[in-house]
N, C-alpha and C positions, 0 to 999 in steps of 0.2 A: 546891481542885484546879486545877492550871492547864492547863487545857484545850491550849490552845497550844502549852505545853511537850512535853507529850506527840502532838500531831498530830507535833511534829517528831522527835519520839526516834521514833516510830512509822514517819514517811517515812527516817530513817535507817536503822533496822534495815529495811524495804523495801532498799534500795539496797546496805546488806551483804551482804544474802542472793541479790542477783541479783549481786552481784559475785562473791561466792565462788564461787556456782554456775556460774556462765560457767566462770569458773577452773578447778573442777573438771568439767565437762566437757572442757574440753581439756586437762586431767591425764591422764585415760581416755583418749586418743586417741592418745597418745605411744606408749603398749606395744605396738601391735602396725605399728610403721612403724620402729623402732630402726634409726639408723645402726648400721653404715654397709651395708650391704643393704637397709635399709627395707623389711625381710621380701618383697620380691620374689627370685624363682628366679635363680639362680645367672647364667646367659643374659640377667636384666632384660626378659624378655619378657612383654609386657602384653597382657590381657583380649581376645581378639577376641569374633567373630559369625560362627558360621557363618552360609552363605545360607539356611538356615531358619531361623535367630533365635535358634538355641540359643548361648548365651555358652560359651566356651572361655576356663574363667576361669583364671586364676597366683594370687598371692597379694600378700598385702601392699601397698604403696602402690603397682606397677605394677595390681595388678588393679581399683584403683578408678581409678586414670587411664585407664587403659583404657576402664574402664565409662563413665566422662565421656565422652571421645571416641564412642567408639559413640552414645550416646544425644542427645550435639550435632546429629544426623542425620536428626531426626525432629521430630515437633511437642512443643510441651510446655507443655500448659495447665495453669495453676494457680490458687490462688484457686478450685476449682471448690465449688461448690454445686448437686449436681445434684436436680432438684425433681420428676423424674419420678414419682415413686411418686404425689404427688399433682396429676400432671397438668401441671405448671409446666414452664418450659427449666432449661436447663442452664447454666447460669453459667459464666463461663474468663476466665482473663487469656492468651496466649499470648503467650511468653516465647522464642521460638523463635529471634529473631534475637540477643538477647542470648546465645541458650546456643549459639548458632553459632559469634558472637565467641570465647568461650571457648573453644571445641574446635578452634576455627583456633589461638587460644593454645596449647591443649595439644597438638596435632599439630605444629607450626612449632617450638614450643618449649621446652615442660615434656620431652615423650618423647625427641627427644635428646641433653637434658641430663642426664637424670633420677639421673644414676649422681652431680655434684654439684645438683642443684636440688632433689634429696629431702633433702640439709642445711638447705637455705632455709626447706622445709616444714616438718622437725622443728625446727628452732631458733627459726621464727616461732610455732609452737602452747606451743612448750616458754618461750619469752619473755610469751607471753600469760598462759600460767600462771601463774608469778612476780610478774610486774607485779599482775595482777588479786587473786589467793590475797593476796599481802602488802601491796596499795593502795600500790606502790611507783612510781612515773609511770606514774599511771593511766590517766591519759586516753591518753597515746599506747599504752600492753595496750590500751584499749577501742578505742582506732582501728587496730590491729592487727589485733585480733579481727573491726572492723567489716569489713576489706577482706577478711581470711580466711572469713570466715559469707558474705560477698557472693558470696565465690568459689564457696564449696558450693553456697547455693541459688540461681545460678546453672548447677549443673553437676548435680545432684542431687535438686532437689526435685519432689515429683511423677513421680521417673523410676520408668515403669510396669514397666522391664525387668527390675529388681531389685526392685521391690515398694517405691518408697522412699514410705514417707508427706511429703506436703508438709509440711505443720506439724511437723516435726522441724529444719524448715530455714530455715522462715519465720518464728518467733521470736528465731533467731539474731542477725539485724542486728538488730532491734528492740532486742534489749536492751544489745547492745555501743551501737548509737546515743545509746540512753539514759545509760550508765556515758557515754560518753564527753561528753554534754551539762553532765553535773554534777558530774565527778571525783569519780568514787565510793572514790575512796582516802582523801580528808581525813575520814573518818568510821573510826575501827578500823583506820587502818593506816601506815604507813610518813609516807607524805605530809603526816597531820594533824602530824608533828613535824617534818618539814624544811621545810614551806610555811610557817611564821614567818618561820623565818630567812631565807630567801627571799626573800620577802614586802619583809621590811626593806632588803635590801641592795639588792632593784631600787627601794626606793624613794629611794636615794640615787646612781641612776643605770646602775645594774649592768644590762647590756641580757640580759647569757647567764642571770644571773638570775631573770628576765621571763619568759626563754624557757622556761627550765626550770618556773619556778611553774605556767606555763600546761599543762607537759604534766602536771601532777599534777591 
């Protein structure tokens, strides 16, 4: 039995399986943001707060930008581990000035554009998909993926006002970082048959070549 052999068929089906799965999570996440309304109300009016905290929520991709914005506004520890039952503190990372950044982003810019920048969103999760599902320039899906996960749990995770659990948010980069370390396409997919040819032609100099293997 060759030991070896199988560590590595073993580490490759790992990396298939976080590859698809990325993939198809942002499969899932396409339906309910469809151009060209991206399921927001007819007006494009997004999510507020009334002054006692109760959300006045819309739908569709206004009502979570909304909820971004709103929640940019407050603190937002994550990472927490809270130890009290047995006496200990309470753990936090606060994350509050990055999620500020962001919501000056999506005030200044996402909200009013949003009527085209909700095509950037769906094209970019819908590009993730493809790339990732079929291992087809992988690594730029998983660098895709990496800035779009960054963006949610920076804008999302931990948010107490929707009830969002962090760790829904917090695995996200992790694993597009991952895909995107080791082009998780050349294993099952698209890339393992064009990165030869590739492969060959930047070695005779071809520089777009180069560029290209590298995003696989």
């Amino acid at each position: 039995m060759n030991v070896k052999l199988w560590e590595e068929r073993l580490q490759h089906f790992a990396l298939v399986l976080g590859r698809l799965l990325l993939a198809y999570l942002f499969f899932t996440q396409l339906w309910w943001k469809v151009p060209p309304s991206f399921g927001c109300p007819a007006n494009y009016a997004f999510t507020t707060a009334a002054a006692n905290g109760t959300l006045n929520r819309t739908s569709g991709l206004c009502d979570w930008v909304g909820i971004e914005s709103i929640g940019a506004k407050g603190p937002r520890p994550i990472l927490v581990a809270d130890m009290g039952s047995v006496g200990g503190p309470r753990l936090s990372v606060d994350i509050g000035f990055l999620d500020r950044l962001d919501g000056a982003f999506i005030d200044s810019f996402v909200m009013p554009n949003i009527r085209w920048f909700g095509f950037a969103v769906w094209g970019m999760e819908a590009f993730i998909f493809v790339s990732l599902f079929f291992g087809v320039f992988s690594r730029l899906g998983a660098l895709v993926a990496l800035a779009q996960s960054t963006q949610l749990w920076m804008g999302l995770a931990g948010l107490s006002i929707v009830g969002e659990w962090e760790w829904s948010y917090n695995w996200m980069p992790v694993v597009a970082f991952i895909l995107l370390m080791v082009g998780a396409g050349r294993w099952l997919g698209i890339d393992q048959l064009l990165l030869p040819r590739l492969k060959a032609s930047a070695g005779k100099g071809n520089r777009l070549a180069a560029a290209l293997a590298w995003l696989m």
